[in-house]
N, CA, C and O atoms as a MOPAC input file, in Angstrom:
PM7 MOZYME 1SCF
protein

 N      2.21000 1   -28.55800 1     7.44500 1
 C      2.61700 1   -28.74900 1     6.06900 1
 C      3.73100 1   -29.77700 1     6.04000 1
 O      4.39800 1   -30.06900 1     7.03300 1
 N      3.88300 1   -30.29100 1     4.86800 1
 C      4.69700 1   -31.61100 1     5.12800 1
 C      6.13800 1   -31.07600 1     4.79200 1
 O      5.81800 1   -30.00900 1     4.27000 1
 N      7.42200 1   -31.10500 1     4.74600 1
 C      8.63100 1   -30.62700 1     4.37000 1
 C      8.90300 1   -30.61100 1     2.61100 1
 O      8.87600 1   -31.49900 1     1.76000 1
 N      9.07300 1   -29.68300 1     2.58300 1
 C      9.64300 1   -29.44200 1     0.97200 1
 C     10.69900 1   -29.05700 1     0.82600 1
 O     11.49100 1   -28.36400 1     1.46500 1
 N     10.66600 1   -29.76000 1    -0.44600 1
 C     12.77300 1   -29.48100 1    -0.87600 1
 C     12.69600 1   -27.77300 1    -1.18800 1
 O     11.74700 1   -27.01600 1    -1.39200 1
 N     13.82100 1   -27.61800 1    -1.13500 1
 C     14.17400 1   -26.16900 1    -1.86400 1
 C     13.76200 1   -26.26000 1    -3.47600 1
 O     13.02900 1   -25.39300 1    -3.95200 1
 N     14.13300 1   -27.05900 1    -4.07100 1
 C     13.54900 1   -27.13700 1    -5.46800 1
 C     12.54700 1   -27.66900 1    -5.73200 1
 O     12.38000 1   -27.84600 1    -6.93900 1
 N     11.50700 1   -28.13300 1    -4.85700 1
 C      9.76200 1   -27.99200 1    -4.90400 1
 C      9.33000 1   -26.71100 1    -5.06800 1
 O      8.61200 1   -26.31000 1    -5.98400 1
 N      9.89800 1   -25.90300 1    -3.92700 1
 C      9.50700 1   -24.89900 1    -3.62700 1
 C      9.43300 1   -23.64600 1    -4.67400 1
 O      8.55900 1   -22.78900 1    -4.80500 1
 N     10.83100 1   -23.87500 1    -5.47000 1
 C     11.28600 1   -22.84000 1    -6.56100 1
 C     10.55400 1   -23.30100 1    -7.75100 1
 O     10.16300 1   -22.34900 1    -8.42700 1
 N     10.19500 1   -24.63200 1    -8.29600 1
 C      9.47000 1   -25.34200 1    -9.12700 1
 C      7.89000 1   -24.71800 1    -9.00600 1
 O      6.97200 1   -25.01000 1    -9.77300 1
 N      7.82100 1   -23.94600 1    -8.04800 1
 C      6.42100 1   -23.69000 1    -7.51000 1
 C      6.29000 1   -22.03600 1    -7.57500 1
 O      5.25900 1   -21.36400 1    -7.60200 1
 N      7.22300 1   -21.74400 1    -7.58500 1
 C      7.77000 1   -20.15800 1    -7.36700 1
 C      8.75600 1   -19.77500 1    -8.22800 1
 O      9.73300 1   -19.23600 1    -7.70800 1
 N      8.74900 1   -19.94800 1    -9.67800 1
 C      9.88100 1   -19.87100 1   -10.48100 1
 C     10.28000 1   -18.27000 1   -10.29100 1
 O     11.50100 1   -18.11400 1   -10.26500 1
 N      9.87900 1   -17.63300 1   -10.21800 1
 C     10.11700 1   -16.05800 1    -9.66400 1
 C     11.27500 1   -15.41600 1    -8.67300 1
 O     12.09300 1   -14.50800 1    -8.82000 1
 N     10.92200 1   -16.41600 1    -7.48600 1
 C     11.37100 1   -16.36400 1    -6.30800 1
 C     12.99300 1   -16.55400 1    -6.05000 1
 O     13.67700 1   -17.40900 1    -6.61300 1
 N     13.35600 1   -15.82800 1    -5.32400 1
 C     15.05300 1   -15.55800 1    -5.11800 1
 C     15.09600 1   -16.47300 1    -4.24500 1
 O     14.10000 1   -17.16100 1    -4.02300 1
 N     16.63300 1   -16.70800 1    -3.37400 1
 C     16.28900 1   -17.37300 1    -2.08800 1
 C     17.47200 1   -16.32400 1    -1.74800 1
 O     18.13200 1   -15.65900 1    -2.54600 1
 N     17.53200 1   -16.35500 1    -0.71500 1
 C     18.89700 1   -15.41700 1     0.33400 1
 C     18.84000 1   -15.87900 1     2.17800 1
 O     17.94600 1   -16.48700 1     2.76600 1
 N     19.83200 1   -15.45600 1     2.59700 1
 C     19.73500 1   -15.56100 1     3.43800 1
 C     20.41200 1   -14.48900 1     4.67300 1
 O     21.52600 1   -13.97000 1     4.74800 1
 N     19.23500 1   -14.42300 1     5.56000 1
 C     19.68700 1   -13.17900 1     6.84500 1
 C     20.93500 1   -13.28400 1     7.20000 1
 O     21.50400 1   -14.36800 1     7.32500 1
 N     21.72100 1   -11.64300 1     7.48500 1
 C     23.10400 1   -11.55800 1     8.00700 1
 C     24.25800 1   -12.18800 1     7.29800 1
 O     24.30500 1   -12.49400 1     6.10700 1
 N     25.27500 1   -12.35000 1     8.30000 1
 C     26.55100 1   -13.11400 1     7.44000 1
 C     27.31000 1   -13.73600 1     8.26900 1
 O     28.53900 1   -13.80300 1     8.23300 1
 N     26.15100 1   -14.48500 1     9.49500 1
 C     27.41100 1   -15.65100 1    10.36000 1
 C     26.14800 1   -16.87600 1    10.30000 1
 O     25.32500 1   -16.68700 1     9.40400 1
 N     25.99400 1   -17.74700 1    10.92000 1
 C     24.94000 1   -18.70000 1    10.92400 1
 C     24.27800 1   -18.26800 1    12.50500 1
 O     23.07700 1   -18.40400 1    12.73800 1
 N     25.05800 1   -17.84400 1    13.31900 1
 C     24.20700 1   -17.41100 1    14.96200 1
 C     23.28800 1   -15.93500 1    14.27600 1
 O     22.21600 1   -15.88400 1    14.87900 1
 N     23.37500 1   -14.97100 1    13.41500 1
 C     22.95300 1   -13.92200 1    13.37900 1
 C     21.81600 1   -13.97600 1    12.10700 1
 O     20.97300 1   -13.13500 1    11.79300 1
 N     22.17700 1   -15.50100 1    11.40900 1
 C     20.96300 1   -15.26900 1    10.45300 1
 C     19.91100 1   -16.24600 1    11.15400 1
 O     18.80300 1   -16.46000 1    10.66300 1
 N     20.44700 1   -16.93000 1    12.57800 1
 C     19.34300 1   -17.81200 1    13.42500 1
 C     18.31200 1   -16.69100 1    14.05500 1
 O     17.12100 1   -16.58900 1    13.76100 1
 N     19.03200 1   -15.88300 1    14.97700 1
 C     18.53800 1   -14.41700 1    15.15300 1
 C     17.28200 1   -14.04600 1    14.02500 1
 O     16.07800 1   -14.27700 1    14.13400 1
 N     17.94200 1   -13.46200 1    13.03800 1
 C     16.66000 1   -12.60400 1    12.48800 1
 C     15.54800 1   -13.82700 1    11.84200 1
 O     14.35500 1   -13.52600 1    11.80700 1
 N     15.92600 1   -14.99700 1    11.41600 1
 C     14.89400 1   -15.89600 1    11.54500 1
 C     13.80000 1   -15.98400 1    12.52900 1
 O     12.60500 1   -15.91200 1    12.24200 1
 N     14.32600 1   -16.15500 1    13.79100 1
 C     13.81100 1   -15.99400 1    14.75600 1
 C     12.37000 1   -14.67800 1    15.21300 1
 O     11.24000 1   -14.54600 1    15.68300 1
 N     13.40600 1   -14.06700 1    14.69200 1
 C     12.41800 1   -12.20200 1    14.51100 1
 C     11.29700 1   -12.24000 1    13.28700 1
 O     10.13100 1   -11.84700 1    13.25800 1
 N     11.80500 1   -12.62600 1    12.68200 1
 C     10.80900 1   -12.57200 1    11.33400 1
 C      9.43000 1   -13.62300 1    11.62100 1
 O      8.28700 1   -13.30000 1    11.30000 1
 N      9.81400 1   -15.03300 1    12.33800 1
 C      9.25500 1   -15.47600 1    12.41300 1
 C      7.85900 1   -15.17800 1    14.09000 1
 O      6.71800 1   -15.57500 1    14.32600 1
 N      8.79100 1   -14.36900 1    14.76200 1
 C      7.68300 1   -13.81000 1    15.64000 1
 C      7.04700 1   -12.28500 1    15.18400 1
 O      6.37100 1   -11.53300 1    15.88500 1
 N      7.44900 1   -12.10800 1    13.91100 1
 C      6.81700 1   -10.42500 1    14.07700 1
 C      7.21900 1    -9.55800 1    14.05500 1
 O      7.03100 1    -8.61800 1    13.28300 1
 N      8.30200 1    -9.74100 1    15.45900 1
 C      9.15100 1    -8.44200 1    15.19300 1
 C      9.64300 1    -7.21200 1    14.24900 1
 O      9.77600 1    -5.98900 1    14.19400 1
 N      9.84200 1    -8.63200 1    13.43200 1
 C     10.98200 1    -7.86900 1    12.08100 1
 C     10.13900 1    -8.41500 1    10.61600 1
 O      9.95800 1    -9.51300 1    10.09100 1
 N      9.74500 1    -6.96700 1    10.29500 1
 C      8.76100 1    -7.18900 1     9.24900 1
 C      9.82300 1    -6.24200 1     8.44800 1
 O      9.29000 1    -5.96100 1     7.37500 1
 N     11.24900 1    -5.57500 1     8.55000 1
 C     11.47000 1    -4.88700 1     7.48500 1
 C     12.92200 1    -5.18500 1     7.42600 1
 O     13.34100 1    -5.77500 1     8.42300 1
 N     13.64300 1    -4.96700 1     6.66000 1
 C     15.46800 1    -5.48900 1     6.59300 1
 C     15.94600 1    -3.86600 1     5.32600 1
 O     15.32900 1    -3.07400 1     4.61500 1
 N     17.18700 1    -4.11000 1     5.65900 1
 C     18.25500 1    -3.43900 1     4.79000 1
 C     19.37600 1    -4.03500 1     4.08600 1
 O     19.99600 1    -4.83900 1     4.78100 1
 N     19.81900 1    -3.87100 1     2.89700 1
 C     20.90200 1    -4.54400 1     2.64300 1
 C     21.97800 1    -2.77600 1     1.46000 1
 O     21.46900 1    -1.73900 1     1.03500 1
 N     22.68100 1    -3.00800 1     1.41500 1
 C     23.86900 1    -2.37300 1     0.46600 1
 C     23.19200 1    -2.22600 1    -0.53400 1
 O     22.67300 1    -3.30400 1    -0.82600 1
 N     22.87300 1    -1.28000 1    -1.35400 1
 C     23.04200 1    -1.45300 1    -2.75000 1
 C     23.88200 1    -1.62200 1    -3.82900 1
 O     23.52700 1    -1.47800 1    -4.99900 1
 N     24.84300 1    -1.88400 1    -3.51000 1
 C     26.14300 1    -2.61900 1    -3.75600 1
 C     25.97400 1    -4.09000 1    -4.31100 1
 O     26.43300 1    -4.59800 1    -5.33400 1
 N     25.10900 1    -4.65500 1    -3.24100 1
 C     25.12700 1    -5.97900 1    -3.34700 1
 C     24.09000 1    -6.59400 1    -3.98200 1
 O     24.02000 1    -7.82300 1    -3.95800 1
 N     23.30700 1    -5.96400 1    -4.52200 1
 C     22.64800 1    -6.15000 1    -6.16500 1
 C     22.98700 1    -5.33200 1    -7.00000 1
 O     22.90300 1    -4.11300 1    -7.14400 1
 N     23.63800 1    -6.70800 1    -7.87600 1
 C     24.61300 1    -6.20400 1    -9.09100 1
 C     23.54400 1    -6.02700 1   -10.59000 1
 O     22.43200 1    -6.48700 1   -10.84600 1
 N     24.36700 1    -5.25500 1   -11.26900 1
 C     23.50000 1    -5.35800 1   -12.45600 1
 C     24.18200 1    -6.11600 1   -13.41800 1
 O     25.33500 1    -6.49600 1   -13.21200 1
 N     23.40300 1    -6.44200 1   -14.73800 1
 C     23.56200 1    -7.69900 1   -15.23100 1
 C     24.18800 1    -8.91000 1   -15.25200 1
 O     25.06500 1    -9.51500 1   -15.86900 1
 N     23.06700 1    -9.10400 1   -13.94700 1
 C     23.45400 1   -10.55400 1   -13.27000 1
 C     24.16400 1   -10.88700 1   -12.46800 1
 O     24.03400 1   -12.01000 1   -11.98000 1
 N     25.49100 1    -9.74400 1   -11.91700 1
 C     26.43900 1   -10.09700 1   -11.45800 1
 C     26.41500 1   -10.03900 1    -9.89100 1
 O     27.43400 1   -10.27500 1    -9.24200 1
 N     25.17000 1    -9.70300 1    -9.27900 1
 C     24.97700 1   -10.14000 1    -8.07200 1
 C     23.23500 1   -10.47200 1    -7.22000 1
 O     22.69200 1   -11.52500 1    -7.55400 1
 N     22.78800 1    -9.93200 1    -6.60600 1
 C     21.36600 1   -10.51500 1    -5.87800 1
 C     20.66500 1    -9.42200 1    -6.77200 1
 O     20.93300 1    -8.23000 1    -6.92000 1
 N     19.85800 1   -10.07100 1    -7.22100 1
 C     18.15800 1    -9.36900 1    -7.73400 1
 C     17.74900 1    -8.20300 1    -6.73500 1
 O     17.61600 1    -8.38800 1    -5.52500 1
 N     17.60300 1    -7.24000 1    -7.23500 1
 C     16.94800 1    -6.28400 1    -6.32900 1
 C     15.46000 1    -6.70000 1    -5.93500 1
 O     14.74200 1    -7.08400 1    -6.85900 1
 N     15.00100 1    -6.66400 1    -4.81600 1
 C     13.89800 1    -6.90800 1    -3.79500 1
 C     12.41100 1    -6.33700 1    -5.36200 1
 O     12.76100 1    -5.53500 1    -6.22700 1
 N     11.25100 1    -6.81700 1    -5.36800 1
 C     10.72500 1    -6.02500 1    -6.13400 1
 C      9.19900 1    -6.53500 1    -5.22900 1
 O      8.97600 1    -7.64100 1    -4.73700 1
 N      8.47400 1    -5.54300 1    -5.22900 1
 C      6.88800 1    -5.19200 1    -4.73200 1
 C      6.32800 1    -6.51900 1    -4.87200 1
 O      6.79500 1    -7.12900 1    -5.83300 1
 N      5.65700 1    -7.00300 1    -4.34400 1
 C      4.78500 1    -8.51300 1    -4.95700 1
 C      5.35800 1    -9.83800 1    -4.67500 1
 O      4.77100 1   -10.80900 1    -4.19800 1
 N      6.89100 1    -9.71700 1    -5.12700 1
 C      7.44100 1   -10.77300 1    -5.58700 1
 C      7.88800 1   -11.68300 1    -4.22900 1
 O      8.68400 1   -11.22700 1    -3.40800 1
 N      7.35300 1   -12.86000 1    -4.11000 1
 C      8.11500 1   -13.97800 1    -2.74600 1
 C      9.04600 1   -14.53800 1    -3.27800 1
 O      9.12800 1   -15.03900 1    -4.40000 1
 N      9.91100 1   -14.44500 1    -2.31100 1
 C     11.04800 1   -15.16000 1    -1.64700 1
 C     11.30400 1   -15.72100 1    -1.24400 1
 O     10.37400 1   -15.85400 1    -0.44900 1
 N     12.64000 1   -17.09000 1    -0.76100 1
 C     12.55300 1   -17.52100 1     0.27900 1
 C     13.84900 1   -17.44000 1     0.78200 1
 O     14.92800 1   -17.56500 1     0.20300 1
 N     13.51500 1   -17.15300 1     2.24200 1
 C     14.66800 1   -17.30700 1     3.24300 1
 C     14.97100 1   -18.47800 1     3.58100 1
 O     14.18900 1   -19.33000 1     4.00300 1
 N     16.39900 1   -18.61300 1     3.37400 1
 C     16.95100 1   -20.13300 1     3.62400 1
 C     17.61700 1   -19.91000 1     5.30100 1
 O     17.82600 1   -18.81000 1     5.81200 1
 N     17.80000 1   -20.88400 1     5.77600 1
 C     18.56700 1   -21.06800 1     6.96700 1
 C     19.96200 1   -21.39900 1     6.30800 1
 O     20.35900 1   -21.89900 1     5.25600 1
 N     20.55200 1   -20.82100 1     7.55800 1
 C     22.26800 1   -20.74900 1     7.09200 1
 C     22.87500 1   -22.26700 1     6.42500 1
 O     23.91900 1   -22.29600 1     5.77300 1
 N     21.96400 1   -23.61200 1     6.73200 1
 C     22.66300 1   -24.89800 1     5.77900 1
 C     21.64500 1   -24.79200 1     4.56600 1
 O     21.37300 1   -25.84700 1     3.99300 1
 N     21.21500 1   -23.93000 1     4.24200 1
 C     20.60700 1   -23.96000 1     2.75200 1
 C     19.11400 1   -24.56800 1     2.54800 1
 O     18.51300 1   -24.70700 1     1.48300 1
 N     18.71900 1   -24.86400 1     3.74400 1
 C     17.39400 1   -25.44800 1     3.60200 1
 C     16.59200 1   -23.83900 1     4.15000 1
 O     16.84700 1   -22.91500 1     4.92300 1
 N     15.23000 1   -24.34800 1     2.94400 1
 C     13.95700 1   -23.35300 1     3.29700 1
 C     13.72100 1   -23.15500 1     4.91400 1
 O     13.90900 1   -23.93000 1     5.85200 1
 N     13.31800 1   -22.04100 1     4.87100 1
 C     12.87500 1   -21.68600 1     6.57600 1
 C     11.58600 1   -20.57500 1     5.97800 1
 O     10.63400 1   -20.60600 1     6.75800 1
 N     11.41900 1   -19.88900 1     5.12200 1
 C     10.42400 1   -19.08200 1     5.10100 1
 C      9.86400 1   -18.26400 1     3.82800 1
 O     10.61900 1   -17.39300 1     3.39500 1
 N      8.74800 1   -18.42900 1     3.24400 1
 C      8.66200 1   -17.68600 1     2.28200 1
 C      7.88800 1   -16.38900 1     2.37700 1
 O      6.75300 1   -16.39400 1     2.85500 1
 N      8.44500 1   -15.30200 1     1.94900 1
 C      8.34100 1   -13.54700 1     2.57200 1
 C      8.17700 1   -13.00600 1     1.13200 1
 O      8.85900 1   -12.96500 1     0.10800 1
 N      7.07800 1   -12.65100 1     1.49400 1
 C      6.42500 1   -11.56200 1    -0.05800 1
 C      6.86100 1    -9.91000 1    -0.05000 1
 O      6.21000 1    -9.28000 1     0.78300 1
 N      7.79100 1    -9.13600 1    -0.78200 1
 C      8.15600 1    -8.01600 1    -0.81000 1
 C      6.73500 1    -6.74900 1    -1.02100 1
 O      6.13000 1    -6.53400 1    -2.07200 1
 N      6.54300 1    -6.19300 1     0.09200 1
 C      5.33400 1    -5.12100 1    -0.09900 1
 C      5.65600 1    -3.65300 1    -0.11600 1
 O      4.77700 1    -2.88800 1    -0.51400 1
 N      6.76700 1    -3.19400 1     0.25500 1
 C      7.82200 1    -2.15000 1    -0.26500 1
 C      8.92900 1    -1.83700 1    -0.30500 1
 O      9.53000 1    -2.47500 1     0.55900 1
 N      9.90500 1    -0.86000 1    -1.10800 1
 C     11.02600 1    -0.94000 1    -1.51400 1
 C     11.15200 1     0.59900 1    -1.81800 1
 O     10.48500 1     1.29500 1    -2.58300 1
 N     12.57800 1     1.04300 1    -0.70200 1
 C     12.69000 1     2.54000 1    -1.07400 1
 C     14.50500 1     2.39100 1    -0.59900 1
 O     15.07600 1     1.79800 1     0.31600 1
 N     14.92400 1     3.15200 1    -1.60400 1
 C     16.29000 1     3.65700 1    -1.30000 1
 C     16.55600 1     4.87700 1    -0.60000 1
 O     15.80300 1     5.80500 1    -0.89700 1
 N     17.58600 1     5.14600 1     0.39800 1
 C     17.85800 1     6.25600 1     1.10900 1
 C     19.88500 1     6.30100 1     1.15600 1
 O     20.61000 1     5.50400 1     0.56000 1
 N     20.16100 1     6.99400 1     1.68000 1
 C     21.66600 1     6.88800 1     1.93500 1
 C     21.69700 1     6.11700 1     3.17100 1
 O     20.58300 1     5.71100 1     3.50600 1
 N     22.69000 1     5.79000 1     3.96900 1
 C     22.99200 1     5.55800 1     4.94900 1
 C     22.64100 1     6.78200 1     6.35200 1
 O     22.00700 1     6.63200 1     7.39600 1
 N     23.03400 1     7.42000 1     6.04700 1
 C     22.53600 1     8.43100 1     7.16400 1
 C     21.27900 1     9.37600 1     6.80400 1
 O     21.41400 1    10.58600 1     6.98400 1
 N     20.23100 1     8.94000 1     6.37200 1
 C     19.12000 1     9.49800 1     6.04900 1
 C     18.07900 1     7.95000 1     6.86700 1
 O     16.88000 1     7.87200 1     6.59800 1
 N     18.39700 1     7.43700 1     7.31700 1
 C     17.59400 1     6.22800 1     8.24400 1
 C     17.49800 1     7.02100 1     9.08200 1
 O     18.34000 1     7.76400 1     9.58700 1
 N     15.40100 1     6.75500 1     9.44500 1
 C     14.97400 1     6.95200 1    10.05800 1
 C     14.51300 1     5.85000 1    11.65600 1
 O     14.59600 1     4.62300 1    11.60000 1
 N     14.17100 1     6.40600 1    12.62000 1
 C     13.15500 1     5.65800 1    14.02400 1
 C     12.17600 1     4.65900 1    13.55700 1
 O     12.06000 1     3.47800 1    13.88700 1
 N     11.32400 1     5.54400 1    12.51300 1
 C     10.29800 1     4.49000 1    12.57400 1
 C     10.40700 1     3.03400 1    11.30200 1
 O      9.74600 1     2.00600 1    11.15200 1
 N     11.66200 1     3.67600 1    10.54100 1
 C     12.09000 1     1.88700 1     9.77600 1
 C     12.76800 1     1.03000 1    10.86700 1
 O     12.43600 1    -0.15300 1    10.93000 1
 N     13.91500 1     1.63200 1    11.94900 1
 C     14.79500 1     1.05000 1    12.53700 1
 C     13.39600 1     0.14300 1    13.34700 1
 O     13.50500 1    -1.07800 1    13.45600 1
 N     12.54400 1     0.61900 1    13.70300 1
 C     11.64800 1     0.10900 1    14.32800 1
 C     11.23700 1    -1.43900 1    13.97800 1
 O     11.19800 1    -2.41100 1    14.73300 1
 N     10.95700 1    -1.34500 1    12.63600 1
 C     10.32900 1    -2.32300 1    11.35100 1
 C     10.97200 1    -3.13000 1    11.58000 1
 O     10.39100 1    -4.21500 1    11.58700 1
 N     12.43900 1    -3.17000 1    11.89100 1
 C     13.34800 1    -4.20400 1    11.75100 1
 C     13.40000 1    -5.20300 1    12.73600 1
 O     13.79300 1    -6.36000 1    12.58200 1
 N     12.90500 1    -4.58500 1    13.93400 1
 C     13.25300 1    -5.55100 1    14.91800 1
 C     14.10800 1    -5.62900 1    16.24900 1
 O     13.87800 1    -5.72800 1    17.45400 1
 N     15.31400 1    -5.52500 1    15.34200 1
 C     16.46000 1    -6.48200 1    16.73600 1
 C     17.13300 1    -5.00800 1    17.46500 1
 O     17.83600 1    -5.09000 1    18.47200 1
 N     16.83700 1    -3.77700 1    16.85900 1
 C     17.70900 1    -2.58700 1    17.12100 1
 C     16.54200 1    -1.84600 1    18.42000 1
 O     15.32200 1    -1.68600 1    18.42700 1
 N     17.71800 1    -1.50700 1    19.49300 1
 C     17.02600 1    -0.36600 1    20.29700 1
 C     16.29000 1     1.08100 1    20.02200 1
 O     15.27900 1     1.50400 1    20.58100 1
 N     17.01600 1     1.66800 1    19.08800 1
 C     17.11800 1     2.81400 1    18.43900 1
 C     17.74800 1     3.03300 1    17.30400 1
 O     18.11000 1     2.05500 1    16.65000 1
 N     17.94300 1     4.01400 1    16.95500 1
 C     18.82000 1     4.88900 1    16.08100 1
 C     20.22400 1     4.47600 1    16.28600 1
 O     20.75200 1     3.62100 1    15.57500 1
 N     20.77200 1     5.01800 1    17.15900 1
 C     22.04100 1     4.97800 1    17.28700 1
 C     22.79300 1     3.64400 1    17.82000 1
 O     23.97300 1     3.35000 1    18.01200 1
 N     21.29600 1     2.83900 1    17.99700 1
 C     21.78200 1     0.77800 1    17.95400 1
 C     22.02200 1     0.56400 1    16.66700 1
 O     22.90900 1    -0.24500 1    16.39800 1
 N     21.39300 1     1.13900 1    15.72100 1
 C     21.00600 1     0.52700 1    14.58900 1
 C     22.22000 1     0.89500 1    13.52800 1
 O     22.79200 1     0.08600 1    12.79800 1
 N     22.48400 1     2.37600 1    13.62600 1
 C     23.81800 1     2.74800 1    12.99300 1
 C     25.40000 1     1.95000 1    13.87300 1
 O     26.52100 1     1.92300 1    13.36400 1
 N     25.16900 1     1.59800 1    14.72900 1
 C     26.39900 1     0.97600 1    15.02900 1
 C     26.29400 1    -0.78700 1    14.68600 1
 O     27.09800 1    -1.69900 1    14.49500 1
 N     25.23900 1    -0.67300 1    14.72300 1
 C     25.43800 1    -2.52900 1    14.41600 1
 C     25.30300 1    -2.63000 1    12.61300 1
 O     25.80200 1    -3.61200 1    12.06200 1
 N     24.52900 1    -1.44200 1    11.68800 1
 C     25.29100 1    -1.45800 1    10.52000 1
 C     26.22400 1    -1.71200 1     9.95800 1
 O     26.57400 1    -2.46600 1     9.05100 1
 N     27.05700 1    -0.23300 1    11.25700 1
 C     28.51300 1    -0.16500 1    10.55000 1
 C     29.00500 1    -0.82300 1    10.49800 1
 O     29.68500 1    -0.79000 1     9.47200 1
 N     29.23400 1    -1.98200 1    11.33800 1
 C     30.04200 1    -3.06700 1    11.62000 1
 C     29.49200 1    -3.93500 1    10.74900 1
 O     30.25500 1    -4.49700 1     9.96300 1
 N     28.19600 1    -4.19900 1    10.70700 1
 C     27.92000 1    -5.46400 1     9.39800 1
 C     28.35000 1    -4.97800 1     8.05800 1
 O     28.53100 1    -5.99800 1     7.39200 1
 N     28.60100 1    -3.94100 1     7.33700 1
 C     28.70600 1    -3.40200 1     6.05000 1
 C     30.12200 1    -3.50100 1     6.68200 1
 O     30.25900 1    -4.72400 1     6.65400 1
 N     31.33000 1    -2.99000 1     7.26500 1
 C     32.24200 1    -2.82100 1     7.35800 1
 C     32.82700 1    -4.32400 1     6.98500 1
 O     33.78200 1    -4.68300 1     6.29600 1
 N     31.86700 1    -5.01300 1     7.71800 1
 C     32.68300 1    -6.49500 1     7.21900 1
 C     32.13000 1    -7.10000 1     5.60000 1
 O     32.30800 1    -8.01400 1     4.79500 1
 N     31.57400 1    -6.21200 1     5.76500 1
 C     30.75400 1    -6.59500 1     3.95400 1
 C     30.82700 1    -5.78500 1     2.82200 1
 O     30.01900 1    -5.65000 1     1.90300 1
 N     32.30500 1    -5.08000 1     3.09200 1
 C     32.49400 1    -3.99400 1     1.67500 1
 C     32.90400 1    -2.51100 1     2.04100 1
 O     33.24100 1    -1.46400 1     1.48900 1
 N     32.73100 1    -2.91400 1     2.99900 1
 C     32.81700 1    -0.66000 1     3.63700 1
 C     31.23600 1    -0.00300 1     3.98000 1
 O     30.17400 1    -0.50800 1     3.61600 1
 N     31.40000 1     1.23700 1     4.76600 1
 C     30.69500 1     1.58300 1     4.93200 1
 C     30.69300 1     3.13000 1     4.77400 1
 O     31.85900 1     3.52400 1     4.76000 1
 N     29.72300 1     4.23500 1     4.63900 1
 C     29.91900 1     5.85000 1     4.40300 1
 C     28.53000 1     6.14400 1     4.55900 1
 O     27.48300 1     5.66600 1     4.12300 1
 N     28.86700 1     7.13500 1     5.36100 1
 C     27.10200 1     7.80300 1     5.76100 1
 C     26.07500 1     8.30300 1     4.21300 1
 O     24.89600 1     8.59500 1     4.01600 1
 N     27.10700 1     8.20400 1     3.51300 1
 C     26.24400 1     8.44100 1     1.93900 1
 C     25.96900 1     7.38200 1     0.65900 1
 O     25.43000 1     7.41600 1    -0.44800 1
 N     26.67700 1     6.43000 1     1.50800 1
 C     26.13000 1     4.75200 1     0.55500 1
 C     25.00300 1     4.82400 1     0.73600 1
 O     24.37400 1     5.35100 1     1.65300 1
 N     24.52600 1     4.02200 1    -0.58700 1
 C     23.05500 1     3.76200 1    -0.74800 1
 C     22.79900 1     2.49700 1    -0.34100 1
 O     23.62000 1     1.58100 1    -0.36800 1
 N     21.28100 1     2.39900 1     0.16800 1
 C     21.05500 1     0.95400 1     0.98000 1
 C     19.27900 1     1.42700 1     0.50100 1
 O     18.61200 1     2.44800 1     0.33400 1
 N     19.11300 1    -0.12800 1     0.43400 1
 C     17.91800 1    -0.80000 1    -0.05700 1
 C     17.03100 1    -1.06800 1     1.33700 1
 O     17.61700 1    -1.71500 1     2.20500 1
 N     15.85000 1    -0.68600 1     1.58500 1
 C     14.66500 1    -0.67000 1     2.62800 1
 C     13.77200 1    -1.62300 1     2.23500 1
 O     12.96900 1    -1.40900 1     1.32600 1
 N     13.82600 1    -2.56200 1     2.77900 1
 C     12.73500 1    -3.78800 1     1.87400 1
 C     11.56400 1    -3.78900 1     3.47100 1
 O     11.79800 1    -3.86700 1     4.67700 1
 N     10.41300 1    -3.67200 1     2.72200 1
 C      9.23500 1    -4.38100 1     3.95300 1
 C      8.97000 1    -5.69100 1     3.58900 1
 O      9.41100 1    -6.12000 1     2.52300 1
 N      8.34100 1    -6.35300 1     4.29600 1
 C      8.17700 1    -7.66900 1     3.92600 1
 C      6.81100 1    -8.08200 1     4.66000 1
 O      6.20300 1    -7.34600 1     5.43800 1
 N      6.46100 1    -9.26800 1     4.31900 1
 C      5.36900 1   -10.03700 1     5.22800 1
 C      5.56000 1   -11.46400 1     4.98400 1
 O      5.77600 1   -11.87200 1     3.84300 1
 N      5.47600 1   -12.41300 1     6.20800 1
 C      5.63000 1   -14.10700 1     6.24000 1
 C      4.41500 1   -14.68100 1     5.15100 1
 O      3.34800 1   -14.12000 1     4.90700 1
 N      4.71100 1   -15.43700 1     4.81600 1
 C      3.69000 1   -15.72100 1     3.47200 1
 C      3.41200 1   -17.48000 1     3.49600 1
 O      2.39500 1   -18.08300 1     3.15300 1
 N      4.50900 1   -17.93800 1     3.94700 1
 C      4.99500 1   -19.32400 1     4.57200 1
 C      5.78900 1   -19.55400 1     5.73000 1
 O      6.26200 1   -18.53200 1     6.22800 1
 N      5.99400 1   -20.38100 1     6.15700 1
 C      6.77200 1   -20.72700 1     7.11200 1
 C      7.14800 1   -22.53200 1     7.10300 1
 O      6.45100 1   -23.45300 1     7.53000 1
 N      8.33900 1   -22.56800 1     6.53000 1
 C      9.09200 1   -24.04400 1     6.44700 1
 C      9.33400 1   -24.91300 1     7.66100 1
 O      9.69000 1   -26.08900 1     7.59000 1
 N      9.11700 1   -24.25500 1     8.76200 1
 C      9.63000 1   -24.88600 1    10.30700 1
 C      8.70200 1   -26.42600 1    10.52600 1
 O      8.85900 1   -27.10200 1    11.54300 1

């Protein structure tokens, strides 16, 4: 496919959010990386961090593509949302941690949380967090 701007892409996808994995540029290269082999067909984020009216990220919705930008803002991938369930923080299960990818287990997965939410607002075994599945739909590379 030949390279497209980010605003081809959205011109094409008026729907479509863009975001991007993690919160350093080495850790959103990482789950790029994952998503783009397979691995990681599922992610989590805060529910915190979709705000309501307007005031922060669109909540994930069934159907709807996306695109994942690479940490300088250019397209890297467009990912169609195929489910969406809320749980607390300590109600994560084996077989989502699985979905995700980069985690050994359970108790990989709650420690490398804590520390990403800790640097992103706080964290409590009874915050609510968003379970998005996903599937590659494009690929910008």
């Amino acid at each position: 496919m030949s390279a497209q701007t980010l605003q081809q892409i959205i011109d094409e996808n008026p729907e479509a959010e863009t975001f991007r994995y993690g919160d350093t540029p080495q850790l959103s290269a990482q789950i790029l990386a994952l998503v783009r082999s397979g691995k990681k067909t599922a992610t989590v984020e805060a529910m915190r961090v979709f705000g309501k009216g307007g005031d922060g990220d669109a909540l994930p919705v069934v159907g709807r593509r996306d695109v994942a930008l690479n940490w300088d803002g250019t397209p890297a991938l467009m990912v169609e949302t195929v489910e969406v369930t809320t749980r607390r923080f300590d109600e994560m299960d084996e077989a989502f941690v699985a979905k995700q990818g980069e985690f050994r287990d359970l108790a990989h997965w709650r420690k490398s949380y804590r520390a990403y939410f800790s640097r992103n607002g706080g964290v409590s075994e009874d915050m609510e967090i968003v379970c998005e599945r996903f599937r590659v739909v494009e690929d910008y590379a």
